[in-house]
C-alpha positions in Angstrom: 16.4 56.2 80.8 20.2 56.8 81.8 21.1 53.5 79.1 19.0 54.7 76.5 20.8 58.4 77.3 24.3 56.7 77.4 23.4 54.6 73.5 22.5 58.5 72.3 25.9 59.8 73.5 27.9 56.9 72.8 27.0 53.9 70.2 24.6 55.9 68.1 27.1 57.7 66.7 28.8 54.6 65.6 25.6 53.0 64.1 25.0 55.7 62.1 21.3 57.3 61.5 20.0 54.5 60.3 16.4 54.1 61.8 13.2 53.4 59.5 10.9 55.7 62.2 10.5 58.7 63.2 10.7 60.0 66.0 14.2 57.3 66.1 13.9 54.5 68.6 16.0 55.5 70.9 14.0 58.9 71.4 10.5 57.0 71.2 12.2 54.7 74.1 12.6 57.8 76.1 9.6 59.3 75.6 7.6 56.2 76.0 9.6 55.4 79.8 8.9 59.2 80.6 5.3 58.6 79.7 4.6 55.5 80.8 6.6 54.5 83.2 9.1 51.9 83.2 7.3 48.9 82.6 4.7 49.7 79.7 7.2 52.2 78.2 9.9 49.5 78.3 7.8 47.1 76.9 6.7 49.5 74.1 10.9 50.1 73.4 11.4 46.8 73.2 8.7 46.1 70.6 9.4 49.4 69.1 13.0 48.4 67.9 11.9 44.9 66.9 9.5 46.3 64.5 12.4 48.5 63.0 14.8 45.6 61.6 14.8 44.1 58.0 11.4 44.0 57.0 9.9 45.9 59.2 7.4 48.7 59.5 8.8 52.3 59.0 7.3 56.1 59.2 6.2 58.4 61.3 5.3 56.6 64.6 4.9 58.3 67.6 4.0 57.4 71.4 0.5 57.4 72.2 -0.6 59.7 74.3 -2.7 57.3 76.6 -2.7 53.3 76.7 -5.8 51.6 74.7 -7.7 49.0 77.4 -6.5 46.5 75.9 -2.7 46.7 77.1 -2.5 45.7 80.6 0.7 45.1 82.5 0.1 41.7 82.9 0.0 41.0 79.2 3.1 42.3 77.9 2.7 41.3 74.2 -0.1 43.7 73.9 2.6 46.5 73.5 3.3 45.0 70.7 1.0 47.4 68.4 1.4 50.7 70.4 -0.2 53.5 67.7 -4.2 52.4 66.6 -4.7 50.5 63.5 -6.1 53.1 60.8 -9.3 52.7 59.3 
């Protein structure tokens, strides 16, 4: 949590405010950590800001409040699609 912290205060100001989600990755990373602890949460970050490149999906995405039974530590990929698929 202190690196995402020290990217708010330092290099985001730099980049600019240039993410496609909201709430921005940097504060979904450290909601996610605080949530989830260090291992989902970081697992959901790291997914989280690969989805928000070129291409990628954009909107209004927040952390889930709970994890679905499908993502289990040991199959880190799951993460991948954090928020349910809508119907």
């Amino acid at each position: 949590m202190a690196f995402i912290r020290a990217y708010q205060l330092t290099l985001s100001s730099f980049i600019g405010n240039s993410c496609r989600h909201l709430p921005t990755c940097s504060e979904y990373g450290f909601e996610a950590i605080a949530r989830h602890g260090l291992w989902a949460g970081g697992w959901m970050t790291f997914f989280r800001v690969a989805r928000c490149g070129p291409g990628g999906t954009h909107g209004f995405d927040p952390v889930p409040e709970t994890l679905t039974s499908r993502q289990i530590w040991y199959r880190p990929w799951r993460y991948w699609q954090s928020r349910p698929k809508e119907a």
